[in-house]
C-alpha positions as CSV (number, residue, x, y, z in Angstrom):
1,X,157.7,77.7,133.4
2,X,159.2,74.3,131.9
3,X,157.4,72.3,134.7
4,X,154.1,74.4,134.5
5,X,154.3,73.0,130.7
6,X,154.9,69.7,131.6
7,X,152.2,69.7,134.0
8,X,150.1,70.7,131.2
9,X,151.4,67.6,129.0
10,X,150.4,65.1,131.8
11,X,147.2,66.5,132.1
12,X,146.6,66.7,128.6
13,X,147.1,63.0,128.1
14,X,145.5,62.7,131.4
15,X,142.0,63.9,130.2
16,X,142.7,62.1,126.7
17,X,142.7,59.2,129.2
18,X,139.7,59.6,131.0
19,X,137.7,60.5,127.8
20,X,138.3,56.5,127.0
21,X,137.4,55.6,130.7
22,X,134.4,58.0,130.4
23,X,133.0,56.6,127.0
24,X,133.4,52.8,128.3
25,X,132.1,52.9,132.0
26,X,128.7,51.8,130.8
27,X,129.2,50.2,127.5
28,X,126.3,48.1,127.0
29,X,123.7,51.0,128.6
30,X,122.1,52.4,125.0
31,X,119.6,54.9,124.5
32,X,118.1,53.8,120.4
33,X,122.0,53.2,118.9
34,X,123.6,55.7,121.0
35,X,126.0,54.4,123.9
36,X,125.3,56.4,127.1
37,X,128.6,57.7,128.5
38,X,130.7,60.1,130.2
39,X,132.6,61.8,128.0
40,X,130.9,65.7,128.1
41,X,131.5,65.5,132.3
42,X,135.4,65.5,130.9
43,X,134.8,67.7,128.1
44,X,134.2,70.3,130.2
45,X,136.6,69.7,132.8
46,X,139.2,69.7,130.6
47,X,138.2,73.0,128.9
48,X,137.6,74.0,132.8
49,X,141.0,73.1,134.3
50,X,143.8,73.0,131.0
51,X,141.9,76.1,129.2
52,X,140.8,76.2,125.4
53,X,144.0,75.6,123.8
54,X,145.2,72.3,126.1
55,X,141.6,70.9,127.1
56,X,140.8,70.9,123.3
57,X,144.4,69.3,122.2
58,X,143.6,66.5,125.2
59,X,139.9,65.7,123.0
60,X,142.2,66.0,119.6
61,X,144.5,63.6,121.0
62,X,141.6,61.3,122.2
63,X,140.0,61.3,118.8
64,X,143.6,60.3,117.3
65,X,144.1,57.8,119.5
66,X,141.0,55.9,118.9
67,X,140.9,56.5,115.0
68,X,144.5,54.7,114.6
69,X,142.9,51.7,116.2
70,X,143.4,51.8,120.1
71,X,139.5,50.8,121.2
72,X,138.7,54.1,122.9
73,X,135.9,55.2,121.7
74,X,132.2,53.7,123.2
75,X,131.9,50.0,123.3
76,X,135.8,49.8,123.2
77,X,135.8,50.7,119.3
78,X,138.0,52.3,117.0
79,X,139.5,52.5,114.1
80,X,139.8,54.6,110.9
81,X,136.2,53.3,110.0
82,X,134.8,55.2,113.1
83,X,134.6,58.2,110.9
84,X,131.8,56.8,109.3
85,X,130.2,56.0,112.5
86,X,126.7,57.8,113.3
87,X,128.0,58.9,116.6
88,X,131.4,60.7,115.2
89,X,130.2,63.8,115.3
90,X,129.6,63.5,119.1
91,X,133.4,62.8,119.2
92,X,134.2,65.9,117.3
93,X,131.8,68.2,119.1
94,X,134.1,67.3,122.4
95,X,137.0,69.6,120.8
96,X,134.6,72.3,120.6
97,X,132.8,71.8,124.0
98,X,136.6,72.0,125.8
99,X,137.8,74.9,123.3
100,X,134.5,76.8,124.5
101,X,134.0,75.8,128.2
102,X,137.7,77.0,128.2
103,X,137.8,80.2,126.2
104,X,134.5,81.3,128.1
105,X,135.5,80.6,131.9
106,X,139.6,82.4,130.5
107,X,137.9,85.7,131.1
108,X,140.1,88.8,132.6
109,X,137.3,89.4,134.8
110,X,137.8,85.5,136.0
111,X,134.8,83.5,135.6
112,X,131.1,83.7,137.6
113,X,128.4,82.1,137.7
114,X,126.7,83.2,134.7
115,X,129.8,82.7,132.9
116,X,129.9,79.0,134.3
117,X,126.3,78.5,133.2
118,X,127.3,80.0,129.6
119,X,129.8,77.6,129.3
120,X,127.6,74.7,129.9
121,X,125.0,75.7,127.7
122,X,127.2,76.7,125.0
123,X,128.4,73.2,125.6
124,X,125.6,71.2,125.7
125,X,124.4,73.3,122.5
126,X,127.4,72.1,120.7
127,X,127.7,68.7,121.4
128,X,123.9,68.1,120.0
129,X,124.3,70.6,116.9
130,X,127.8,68.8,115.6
131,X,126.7,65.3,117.0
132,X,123.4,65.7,115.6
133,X,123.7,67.2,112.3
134,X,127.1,64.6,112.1
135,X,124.2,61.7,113.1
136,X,121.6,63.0,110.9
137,X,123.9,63.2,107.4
138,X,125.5,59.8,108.2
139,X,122.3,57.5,108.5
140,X,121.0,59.8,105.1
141,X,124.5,59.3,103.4
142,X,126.4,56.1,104.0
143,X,124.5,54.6,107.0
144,X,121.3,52.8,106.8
145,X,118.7,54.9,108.0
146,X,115.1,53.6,108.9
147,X,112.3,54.0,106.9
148,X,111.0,57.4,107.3
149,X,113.6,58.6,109.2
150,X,114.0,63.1,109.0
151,X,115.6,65.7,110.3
152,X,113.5,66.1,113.5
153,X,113.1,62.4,113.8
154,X,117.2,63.5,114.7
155,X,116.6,65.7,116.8
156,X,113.4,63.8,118.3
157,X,115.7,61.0,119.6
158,X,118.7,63.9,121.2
159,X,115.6,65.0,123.5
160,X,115.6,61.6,124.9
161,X,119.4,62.2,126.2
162,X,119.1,65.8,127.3
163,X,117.7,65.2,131.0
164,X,121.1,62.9,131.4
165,X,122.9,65.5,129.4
166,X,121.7,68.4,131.8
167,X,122.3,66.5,135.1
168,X,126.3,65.7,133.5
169,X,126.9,69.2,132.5
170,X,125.2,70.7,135.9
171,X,127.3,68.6,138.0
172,X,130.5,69.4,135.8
173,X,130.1,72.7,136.6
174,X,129.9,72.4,140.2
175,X,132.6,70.1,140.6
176,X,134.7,72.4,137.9
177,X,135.1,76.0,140.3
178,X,136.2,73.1,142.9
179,X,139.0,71.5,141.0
180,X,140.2,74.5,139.7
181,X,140.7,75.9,143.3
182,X,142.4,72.8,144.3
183,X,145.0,73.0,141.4
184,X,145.5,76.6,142.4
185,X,146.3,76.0,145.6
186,X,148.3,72.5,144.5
187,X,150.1,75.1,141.9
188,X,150.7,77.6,144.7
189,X,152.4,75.2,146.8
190,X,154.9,74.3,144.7
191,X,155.9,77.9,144.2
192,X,156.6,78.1,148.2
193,X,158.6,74.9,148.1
């Protein structure tokens, strides 16, 4: 049981890891002011693999990392003043999208197909309502919004992000029910042994 724990705890910071990796791959490839990244392709996994209570502590530790300073977050930044940040609430909405992929595919009845489609809409859903809403009150509150600039303007600019955001979570959840059989069989294993 200790080592299963462990195993946890390395994946955990594991994921936390590859959030950063995920948000920097392509730092300088922008859609309007928002960096194209990875980071909902580990979301998932890591609500997929470590379960709703781990995946979303990995995504809490990543957001804690980069907001005391390490440069995590995309195009290397972070800091305290990230909170301000238009694209914060994208950050956030990655502790919901591994709490939910998790909980969902945690089902006694084990998870299916729909259940795996669920998740990813659920998950898409909640990254663009926090991120979004997060997006839409920052430029309106503290940030400089442009001239005109509403509440479906928001949203209007999100639609130009959801075929990418589509293709990530679809092959997330392909490559999920594959990985998780893996770590069965890894887990398994190491029982015999």
């Amino acid at each position: 049981m200790k080592e299963l724990r462990t195993q946890y705890l390395v994946h955990c910071g594991l994921f936390a890891a590859l959030m950063g990796i995920g948000a920097n791959l392509s730092p300088f490839l922008m859609i309007g002011s928002v960096p194209i990244t990875l980071q909902l392709l580990f979301a998932i996994l890591a609500g997929g693999i470590l379960g709703s209570r781990i995946g979303s502590l990995a995504m809490l530790v990543y957001m804690l990392v980069g907001l005391i300073g390490a440069p995590v977050f995309a195009q290397f930044k972070g800091g305290p003043a990230q909170l301000l940040s238009p694209t914060f609430g994208f950050v956030l909405s990655f502790i919901f999208v591994a709490y939910a992929t998790g909980k969902l595919l945690a089902h006694p009845g084990g998870p299916t197909r729909m259940r795996y489609i669920f998740a990813g809409f659920l998950s898409i859903s909640g990254n663009y309502i926090i991120g979004t809403n997060w997006m839409y009150l920052s430029l309106k509150l503290w940030a400089e919004a442009p001239d005109g600039f509403s509440y479906s303007m928001a949203w209007g600019w999100m639609m130009a992000y959801l075929p990418l955001d589509l293709a990530v979570t679809g092959f997330a959840l392909v490559l999920l029910p594959k990985l998780q059989r893996a770590l069965k069989r890894s887990y398994n294993l190491r029982a015999d042994v």
